[in-house]
KEMAR-664792 format. One record per residue: y, x, z of N, C-alpha, C, O, CB in turn. Coordinates in steps of 0.1 Angstrom, whole numbers, plus 5000, padded with zeros to 4 digits. Each point is the difference from the previous one (the first is absolute). Glycine has a CB too. Example, Ala and Ser with C-alpha at 12.3 -4.5 7.8 and 13.67 -1.06 7.14 Angstrom:
BEGIN
494351325078501249915000501250095000500050105007498849715005 502350154981501150095000501149925008501150055001498350074977 
This chain:
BEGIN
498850085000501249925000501350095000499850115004498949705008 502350164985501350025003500450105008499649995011500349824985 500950275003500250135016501549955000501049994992497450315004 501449675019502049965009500750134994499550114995500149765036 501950074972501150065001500950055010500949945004498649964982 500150235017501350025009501749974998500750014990497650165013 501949785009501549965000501150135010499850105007499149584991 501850274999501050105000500849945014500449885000499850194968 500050025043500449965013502050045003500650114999496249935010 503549804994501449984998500350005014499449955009500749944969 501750195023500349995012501249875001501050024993498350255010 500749655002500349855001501250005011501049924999496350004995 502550175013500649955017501650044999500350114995497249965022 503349844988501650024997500749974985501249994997498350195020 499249834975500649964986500649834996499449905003498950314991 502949784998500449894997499649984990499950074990501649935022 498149824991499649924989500449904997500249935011498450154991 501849864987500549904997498749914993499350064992503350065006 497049775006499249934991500449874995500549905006498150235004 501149874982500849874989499249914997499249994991502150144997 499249745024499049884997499249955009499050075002501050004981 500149825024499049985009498149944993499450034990503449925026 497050004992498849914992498450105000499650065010502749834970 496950105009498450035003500350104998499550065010499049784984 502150254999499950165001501350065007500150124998498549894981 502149935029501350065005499850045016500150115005501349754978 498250045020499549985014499550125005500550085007499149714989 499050214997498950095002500550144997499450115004499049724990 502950164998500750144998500850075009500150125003499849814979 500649955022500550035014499850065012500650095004499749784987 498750045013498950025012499450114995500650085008498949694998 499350344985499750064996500750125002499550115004499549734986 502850145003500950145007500050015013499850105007501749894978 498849895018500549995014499150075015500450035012500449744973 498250235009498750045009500050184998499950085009498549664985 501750264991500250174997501250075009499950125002499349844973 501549995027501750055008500750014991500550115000499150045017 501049774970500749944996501749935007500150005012497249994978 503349995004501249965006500149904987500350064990500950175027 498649644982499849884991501149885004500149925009497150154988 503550004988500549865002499349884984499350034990503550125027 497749754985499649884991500749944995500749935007497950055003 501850044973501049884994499949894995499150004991501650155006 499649765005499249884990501249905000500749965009496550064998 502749954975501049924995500049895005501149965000498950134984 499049825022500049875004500449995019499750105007498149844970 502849975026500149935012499649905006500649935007500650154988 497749915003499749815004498650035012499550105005501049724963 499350025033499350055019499250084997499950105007500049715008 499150184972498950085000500350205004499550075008499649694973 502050275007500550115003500250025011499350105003501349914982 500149955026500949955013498450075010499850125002502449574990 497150225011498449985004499350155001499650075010500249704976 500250244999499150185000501150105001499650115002498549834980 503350045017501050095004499950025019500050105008501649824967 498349975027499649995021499150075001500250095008500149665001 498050264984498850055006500650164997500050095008497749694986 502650234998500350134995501350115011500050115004499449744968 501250085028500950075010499750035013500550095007500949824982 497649985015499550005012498850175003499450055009500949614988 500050364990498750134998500950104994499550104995498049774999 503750115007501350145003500250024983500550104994498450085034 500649724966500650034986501249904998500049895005497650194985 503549995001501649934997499649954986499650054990502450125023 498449684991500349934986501049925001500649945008497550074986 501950024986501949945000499549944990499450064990502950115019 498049664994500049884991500950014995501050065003498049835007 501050054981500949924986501150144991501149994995499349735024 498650414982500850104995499250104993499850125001501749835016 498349984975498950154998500750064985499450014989497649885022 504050144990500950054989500250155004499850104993501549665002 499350265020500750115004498850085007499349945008503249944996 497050274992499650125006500549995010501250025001498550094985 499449855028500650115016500250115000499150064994500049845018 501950164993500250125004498850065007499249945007503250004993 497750234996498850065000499149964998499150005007501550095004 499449844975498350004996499450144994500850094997499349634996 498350295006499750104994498949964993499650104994501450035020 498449764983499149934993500449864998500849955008497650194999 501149794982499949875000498849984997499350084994502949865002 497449955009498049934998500849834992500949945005496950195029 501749854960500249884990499349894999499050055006501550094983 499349765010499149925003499749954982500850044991500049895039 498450024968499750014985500849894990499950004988497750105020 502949815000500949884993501750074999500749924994497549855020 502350334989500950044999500450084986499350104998500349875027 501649984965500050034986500750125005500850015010499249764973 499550325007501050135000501050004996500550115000498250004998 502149804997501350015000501249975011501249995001497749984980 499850015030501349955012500650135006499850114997498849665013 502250194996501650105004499750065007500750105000501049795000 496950105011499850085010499550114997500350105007499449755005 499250194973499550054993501050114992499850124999498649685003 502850134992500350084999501050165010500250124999499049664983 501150105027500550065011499350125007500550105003500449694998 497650175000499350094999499550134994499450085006500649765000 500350174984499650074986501750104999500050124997498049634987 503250185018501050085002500350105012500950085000499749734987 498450165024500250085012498950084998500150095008501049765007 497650174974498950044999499649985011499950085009500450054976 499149745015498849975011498849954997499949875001501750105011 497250094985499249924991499349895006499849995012500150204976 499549715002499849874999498449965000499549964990502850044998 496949995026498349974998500249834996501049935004497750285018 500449774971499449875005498849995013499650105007501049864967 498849895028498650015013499050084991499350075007500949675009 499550264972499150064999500450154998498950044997500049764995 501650275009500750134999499650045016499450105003502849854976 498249955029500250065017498650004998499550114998502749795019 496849974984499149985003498850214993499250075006501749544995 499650394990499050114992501250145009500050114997498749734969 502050115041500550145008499749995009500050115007501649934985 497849845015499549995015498450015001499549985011502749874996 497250174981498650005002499650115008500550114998499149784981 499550095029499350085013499350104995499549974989500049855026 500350324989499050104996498749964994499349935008501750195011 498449894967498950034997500249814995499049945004499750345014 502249634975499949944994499149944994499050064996502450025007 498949804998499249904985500449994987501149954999498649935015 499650164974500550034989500549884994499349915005499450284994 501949774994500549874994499650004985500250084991501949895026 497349884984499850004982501549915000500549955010496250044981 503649995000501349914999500249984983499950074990501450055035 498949694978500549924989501049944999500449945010498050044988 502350034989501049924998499649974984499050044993503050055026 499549824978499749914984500849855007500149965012496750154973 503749845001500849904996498949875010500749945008500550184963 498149865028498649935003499150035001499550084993500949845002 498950035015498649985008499750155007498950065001500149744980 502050235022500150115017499349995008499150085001502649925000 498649885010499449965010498249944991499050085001503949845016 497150004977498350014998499650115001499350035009500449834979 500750245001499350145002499950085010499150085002501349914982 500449995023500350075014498849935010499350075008503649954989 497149875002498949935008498750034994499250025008502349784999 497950224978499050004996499550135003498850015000501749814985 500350275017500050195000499149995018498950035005504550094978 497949835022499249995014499049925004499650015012502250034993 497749894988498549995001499250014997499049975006501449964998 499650124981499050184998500250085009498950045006501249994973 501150025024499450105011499549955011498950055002502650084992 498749795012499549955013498449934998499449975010503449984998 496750044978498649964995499450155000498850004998501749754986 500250385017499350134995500150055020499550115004501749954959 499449875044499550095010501550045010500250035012497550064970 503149895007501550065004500849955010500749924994499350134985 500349955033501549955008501150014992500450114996499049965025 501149834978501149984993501049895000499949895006498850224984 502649925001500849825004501049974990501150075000498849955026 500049904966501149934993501150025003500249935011498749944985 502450214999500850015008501649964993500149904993498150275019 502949904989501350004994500549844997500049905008499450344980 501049784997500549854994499749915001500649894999499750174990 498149975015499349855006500049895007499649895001499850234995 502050025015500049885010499650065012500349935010499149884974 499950315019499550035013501050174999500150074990496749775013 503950175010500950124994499350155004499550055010503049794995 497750234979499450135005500250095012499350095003500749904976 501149985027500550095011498849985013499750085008503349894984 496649925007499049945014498950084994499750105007500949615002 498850294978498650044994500450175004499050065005500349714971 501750305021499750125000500650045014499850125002500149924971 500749905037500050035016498649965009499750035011502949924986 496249954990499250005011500349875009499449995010500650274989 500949634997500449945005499049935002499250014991502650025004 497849865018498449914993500549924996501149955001497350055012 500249984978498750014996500050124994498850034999500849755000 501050304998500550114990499350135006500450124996502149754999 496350115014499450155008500650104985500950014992496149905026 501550144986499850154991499449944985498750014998500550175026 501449784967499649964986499550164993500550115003501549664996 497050204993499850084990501150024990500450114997497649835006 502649924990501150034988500449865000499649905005499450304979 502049835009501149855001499749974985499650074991502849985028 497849824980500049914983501449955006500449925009496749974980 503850214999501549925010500649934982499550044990501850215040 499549674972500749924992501750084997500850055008497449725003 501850224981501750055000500949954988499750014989499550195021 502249744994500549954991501250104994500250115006499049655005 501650214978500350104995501450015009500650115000497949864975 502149895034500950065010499750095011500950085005499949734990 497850185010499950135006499750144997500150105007499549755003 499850164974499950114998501450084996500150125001497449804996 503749984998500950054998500850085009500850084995498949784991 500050125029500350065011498950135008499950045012501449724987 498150264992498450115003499750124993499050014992499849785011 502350314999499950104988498850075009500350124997502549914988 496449975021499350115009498349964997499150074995503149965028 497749854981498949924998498850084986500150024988502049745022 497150264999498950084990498749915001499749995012501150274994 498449684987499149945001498950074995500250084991501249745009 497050175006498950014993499950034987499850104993499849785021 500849914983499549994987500849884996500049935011497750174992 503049844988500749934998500049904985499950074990501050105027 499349694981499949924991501749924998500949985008496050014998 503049994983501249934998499449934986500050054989502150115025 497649704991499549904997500249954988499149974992500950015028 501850014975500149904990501450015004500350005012497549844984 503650174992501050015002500849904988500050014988499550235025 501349674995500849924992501349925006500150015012497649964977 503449975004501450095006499849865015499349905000503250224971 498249935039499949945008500650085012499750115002498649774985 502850035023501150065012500950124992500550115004497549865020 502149954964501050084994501550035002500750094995497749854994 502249915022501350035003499150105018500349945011502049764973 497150385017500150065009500050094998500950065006498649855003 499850164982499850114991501050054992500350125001497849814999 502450024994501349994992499049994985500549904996501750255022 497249884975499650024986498650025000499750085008502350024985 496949834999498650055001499250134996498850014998501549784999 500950335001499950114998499750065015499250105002502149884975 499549955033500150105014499149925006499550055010502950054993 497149734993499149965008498950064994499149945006501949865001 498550284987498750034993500250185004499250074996500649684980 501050285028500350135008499550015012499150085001502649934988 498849915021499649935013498549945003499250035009503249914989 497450004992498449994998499450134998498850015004501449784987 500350305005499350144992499850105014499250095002502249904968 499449985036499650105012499149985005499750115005502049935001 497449894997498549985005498850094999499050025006501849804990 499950244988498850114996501050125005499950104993498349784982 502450125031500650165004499050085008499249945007503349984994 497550214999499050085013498749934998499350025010502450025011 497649874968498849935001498650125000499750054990501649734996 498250235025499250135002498349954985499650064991501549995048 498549804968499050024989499749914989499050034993500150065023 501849784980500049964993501049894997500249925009497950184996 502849884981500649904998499649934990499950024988501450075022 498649775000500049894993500449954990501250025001498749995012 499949904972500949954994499449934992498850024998502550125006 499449744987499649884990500050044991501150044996499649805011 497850214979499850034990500949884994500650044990497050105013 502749765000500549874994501550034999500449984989497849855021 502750214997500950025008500550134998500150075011499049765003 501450244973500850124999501050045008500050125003499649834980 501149975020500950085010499650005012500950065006500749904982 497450015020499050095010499750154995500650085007498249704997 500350264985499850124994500650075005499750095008499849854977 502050025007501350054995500650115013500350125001500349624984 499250105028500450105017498850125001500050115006500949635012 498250204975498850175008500550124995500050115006497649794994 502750064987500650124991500850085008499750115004500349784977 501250035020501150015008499850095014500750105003500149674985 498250165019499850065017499550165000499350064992499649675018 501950315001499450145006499549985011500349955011501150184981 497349925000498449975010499750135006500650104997498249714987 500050185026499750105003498850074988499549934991501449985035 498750204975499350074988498449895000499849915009501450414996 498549694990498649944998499849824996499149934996500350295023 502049744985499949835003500149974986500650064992500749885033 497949944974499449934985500549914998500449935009497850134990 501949914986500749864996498949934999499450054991502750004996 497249855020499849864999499849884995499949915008500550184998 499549884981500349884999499049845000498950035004502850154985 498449725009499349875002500849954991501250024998497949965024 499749914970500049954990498949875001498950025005501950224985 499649665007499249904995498949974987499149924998502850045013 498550174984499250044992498850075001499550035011502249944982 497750074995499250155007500650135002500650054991497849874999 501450145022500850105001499750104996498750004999501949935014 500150194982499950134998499450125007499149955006502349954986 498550215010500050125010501249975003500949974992497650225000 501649835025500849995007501249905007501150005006497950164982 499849715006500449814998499149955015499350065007500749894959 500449965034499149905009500049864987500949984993500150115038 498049834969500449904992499249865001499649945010501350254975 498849785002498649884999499350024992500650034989500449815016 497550164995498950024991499449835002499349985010500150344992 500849594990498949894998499749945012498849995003500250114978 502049865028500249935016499450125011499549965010500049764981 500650425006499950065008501650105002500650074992496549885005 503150015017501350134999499150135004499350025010503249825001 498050254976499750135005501050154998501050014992496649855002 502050225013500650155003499550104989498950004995501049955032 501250124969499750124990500850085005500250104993499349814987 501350105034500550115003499450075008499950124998501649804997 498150035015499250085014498549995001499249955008502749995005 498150134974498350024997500050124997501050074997498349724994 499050295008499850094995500049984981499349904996499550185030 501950014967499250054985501449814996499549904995496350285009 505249824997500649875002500449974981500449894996500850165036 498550084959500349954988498549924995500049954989502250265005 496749785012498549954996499549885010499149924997500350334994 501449755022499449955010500849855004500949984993498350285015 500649655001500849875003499150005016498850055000501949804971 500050085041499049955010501149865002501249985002497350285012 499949654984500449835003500450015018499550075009498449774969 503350075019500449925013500049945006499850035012500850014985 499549874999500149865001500149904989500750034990500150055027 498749804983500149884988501649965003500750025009496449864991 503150054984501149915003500149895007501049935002499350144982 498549905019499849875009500050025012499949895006498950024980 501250225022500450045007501650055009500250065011497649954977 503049915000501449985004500349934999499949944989500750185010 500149815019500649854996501250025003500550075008497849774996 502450084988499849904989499850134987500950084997500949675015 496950244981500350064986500950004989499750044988498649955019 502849964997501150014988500450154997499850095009501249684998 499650264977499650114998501450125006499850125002498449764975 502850065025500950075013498950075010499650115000502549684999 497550125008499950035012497750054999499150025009504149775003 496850214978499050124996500850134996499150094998499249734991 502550215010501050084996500550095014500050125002500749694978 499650065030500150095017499150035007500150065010501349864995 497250014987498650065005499750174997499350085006499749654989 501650264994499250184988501550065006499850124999498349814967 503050065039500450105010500350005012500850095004499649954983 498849855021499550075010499050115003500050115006500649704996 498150074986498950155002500350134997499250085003499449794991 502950164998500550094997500050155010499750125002501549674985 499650065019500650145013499050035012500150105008502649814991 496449995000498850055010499350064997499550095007500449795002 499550104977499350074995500850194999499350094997499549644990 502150285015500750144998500250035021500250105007501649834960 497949975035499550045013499150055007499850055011501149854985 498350064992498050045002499749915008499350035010500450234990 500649624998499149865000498549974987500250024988502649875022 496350084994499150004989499849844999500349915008498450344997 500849744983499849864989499749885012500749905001498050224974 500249925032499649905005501149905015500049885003497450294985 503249945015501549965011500949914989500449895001499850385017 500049794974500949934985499749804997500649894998498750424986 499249745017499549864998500149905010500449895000498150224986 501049965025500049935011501549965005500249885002497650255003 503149944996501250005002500749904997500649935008499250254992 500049804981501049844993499049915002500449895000501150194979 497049945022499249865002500849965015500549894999496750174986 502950005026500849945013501250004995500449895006498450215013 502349954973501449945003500449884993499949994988500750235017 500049695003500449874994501650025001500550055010497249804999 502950134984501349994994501149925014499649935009499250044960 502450065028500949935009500049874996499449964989502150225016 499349725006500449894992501049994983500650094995499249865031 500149944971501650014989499550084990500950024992501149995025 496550044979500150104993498849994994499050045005502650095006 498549814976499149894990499149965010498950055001501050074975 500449815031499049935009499849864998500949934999499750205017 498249824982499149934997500649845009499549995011498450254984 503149645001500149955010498549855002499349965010503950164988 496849834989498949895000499849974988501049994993499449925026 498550064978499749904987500149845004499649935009498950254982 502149804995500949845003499549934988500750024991501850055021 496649854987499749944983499750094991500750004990500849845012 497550264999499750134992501350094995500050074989497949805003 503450105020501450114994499650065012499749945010502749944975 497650335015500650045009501450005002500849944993497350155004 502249975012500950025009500350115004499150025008500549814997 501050254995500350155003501350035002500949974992497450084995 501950015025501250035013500550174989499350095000499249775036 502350144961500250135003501650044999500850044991496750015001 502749925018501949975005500750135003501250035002498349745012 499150344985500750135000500350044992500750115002498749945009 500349894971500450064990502049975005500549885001496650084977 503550145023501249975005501150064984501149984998498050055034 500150044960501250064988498849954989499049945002502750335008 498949774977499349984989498750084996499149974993503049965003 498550215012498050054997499249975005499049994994501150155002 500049825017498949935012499749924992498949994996501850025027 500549894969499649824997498250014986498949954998505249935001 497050254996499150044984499050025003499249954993502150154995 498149995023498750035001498949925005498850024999502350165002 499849695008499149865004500349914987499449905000500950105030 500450024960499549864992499250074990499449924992502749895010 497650324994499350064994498349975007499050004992503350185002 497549795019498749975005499949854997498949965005500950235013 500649754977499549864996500349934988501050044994499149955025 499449934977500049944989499149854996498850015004501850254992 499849584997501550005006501050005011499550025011499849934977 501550045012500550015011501849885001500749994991497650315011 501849645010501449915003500350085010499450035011500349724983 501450294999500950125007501149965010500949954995498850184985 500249895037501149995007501150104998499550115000499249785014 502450114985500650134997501949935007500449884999497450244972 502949985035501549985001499950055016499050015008501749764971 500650255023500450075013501750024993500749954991496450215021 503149995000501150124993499750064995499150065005501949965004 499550054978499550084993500550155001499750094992499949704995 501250235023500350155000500550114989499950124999498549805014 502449964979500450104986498749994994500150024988501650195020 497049764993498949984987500349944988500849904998497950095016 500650064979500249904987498649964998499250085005502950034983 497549805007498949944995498950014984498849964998502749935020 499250154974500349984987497850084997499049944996505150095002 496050085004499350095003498049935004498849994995504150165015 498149805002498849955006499449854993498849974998502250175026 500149794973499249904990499350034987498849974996502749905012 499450204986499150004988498450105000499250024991503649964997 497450085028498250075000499149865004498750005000501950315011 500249584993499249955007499849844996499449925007501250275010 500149774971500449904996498549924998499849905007502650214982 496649965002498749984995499049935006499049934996501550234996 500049885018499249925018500649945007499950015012499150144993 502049744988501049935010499449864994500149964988502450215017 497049775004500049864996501349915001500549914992497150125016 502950015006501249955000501150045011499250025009499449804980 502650215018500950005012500349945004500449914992500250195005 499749875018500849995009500850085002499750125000499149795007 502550044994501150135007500749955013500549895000500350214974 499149985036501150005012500650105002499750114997499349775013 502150064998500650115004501550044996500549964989497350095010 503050015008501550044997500250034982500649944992499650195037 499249944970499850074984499250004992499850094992500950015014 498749774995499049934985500449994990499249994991499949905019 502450104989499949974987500150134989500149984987500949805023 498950354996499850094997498550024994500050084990501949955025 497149944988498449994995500549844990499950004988497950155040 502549754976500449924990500350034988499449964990501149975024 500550154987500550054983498950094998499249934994503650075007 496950075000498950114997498849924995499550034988501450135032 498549764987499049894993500549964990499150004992500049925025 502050044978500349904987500150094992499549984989501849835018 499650364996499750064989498650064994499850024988502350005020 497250015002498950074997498849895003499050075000502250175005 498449664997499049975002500649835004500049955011498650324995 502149634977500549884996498949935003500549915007501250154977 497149935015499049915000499349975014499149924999500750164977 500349985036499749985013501149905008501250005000497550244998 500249675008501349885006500050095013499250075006500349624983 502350245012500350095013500749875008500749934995499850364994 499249705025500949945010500550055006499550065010499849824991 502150124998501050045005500649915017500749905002499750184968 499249995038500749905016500950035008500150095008498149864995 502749954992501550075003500049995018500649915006501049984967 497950195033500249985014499750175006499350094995500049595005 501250315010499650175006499849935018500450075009501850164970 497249655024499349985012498850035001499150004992502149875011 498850185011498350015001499049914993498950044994501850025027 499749834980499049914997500050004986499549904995500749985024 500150204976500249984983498350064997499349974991504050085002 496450015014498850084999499249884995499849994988500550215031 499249714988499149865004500349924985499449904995501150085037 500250074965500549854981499550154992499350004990504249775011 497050355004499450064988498650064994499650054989502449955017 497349975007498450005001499749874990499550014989500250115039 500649774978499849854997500050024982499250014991502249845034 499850164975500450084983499350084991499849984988501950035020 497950135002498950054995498349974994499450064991502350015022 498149844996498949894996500049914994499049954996500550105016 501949874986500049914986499650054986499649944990502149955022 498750264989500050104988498550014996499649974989502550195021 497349895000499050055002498749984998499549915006501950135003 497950024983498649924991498850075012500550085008500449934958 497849965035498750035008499950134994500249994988498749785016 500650405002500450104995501050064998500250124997498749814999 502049975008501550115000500450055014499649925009501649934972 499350245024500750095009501749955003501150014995497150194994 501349735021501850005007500550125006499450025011500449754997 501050314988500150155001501949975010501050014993497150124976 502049865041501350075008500150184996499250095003500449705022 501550224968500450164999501350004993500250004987497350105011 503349895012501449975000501050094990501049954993498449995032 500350164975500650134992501750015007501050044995497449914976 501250015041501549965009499750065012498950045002501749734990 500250255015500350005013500149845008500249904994501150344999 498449765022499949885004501849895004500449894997496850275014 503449964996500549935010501149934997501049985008498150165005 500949804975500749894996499749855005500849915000499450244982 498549875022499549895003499050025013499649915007500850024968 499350175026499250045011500450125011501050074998497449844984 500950105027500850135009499350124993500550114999499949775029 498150104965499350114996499049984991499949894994500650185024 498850014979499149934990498949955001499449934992501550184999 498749955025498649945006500549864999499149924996500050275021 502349774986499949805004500049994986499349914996502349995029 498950164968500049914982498349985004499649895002502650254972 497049985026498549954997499549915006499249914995500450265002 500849855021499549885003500649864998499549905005499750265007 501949874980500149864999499149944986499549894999502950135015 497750094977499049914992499049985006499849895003500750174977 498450035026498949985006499949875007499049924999500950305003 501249765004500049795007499849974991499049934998502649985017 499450124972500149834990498950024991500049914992502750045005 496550115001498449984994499249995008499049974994501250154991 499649875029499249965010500449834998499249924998500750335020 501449724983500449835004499449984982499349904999503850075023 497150084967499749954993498849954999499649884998501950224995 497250075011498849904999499349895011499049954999500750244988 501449805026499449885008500349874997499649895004500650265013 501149884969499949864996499349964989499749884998502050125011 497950114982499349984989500749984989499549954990499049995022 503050084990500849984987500250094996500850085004500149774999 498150194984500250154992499449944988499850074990500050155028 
């Protein structure tokens, strides 16, 4: 398996820190200096009770925070720690940068505060399906034998996983998640082995241009000791390996839906198989796992299956942990999930397609299909995504603040699909547009939710968009009107 990383021991005590942002990774950044002998103070733009609340616990533990300001540098800082929602263009940043003070993000601290004799990190990012892969990685490894833990973007903060925090003992290696706002704050960060999934434009007013978001993504393979990841499908993946300074020996990777090459992971005839981490690899292949072995088998997320096995397999995980691993992992909510069969129509939740590539790669798994689609669109445009996907539209629903944006886009590119348009942005609009969906809808067809939106036009998130369709196809089939 894998050989840890020594970390590099920091002197903490008396030093000033500024950290920017309260919330899931600020906190912990806080507390984390704070314990080192740190002198922490805390800025954060908002004032309201919640801020108010965790500003009280926090002071109470000798750390300074200053609400409703996070514009102005305190005096004597000598670091700033960032929280990952914070755009680089804010004033504190540059204020920072004019005093030369440099700028971590939590994952930056977290890979500065790792303990002697470390856990090595495989680490994913991409436009989509992060978190699956992140989850699917960690249970190959944890099917091969390995302590380990889903970590970063996901949602569980690396700083607890690499202090050891519990549950967080002594891990073998992390399957951490990373988005391209934290890596934009992570010039240090050296990983194992690293994948970057799938790149398409997206948090572009954060980024400023999809040149620097696809930069930010590219740091993942920096310092990559044994292997980077990348989409045979997906050129400008390649493009970053090219680009990365690796350490000597680390290999390009790739996965393919196809058959793969020397030096591929891919598909042979419903078997996913390996051509990289074999002996004699321009003559040789070792089966993995079936496609029936990933759920949901849509061909996306057969896609986050062949790089997971990627990075474990470069871990020196063998076939049979591989198999075992995606036959146990079952998918989050919201995320082509299966909700009921209703009058021979499925039903399928997947409220996380939140932009247009997520949307593309779930209506690509069905056919036909009555498409839910509308939210905010985030500066998207649509144009793109209908005409790949027109062929398999039986028919739309649109909700949402900015439907009529996929509106027009349907009439230009795909005139012959009936579309209902529902001029409402209430919750309850969900419940008429299920109903709608199934007037459409023939025995065999796929009611597909995949918004190509963001939620919270109408919802606080996207879990409630799902669950709210999930009600209104449950009430549908208790009444039997479909």
């Amino acid at each position: 398996m894998g050989s840890r990383q020594v970390s590099e021991e920091l002197d903490w005590q008396g030093k000033h820190v500024t950290v920017a942002g309260l919330g899931v990774s600020g906190i912990p950044a806080a507390r984390a200096l704070a314990a080192r002998g740190a002198v922490v103070t805390v800025v954060n733009d908002g004032d309201d009770e919640r801020s108010r609340a965790q500003a009280a616990e926090l002071e109470a533990e000798g750390i300074t925070v200053r609400l409703g300001d996070g514009a102005t540098l305190p005096a004597g800082t000598e670091l700033v720690v960032t929280t990952p929602g914070w755009q680089p263009d804010k004033p504190l940043f540059a204020a920072a940068a004019e005093a030369g003070v440099e700028i971590w993000g939590d994952v930056e601290l977290a890979w500065r505060l790792r303990g002697p004799d470390a856990a090595p990190w495989l680490a994913i990012t991409g436009t989509n399906g992060k978190t699956t892969t992140t989850r699917m990685l960690a249970s190959i490894l944890e099917a091969a034998g390995l302590r380990t833990a889903a970590v970063g973007n996901i949602g569980v903060s690396l700083l607890d996983a690499v202090l050891g925090e519990d549950p967080y003992g002594d891990l073998d290696v992390l399957a951490v998640e990373l988005s391209s706002y934290q890596l934009h704050w992570a010039p240090s960060v050296r990983a194992h082995s690293a994948a970057v999934l799938n790149l398409a434009p997206d948090h572009l007013d954060w980024h400023g241009s999809m040149e620097a978001y696809a930069a930010d993504k590219g740091r993942i393979y920096e310092g990559n000791r044994v292997a980077c990841v990348y989409n045979a499908a997906d050129p400008v993946t390649e493009d970053l390996v090219r680009e990365a300074d690796v350490e000597e020996g680390c290999r390009a990777i790739g996965f393919t839906l196809g058959t793969p090459g020397p030096s591929q992971l891919g598909v042979v005839e419903g078997i996913l198989v390996d051509r990289a981490f074999v002996e004699n690899r321009q003559k040789n292949a070792q089966e993995l796992a079936e496609v029936a072995d990933v759920q949901p088998p849509a061909p996306h997320n057969i896609a986050n299956a062949l790089a997971a096995a990627a990075l474990a397999r470069a871990f020196g995980v063998d076939a049979k942990a591989v198999r075992d691993g995606l036959r146990a992992f079952r998918p989050d909510p919201h995320r082509i999930e299966l909700v009921e069969e209703v009058g021979g129509v499925t039903y399928v939740d997947d409220s996380k397609a939140t932009n247009t590539h997520a949307a593309e790669a779930s209506l690509a798994a069905y056919d036909p299909i009555v498409w839910i689609a509308g939210g905010l669109a985030k500066g998207a445009t649509f144009d793109e995504l209908v005409q790949k996907s027109a062929k398999r539209l039986r028919g739309a629903v649109l909700i949402g603040a900015d439907r009529a944006l996929i509106r027009e886009a349907l009439a230009r590119h795909a005139p012959e699909v009936p579309v209902v348009d529902l001029d409402r942005t209430d919750t309850g609009a969900m419940s008429e547009a299920v109903r709608e969906a199934a007037r459409l809808a023939r025995p065999g067809d796929t009611v597909l939710l995949a918004p190509a939106c963001a939620s919270m036009d109408m919802f606080t998130n996207y879990n409630k968009r799902g669950e709210a369709f999930a009600d209104a196809v449950r009430a549908l089939a208790a009444t039997g009107d479909a």
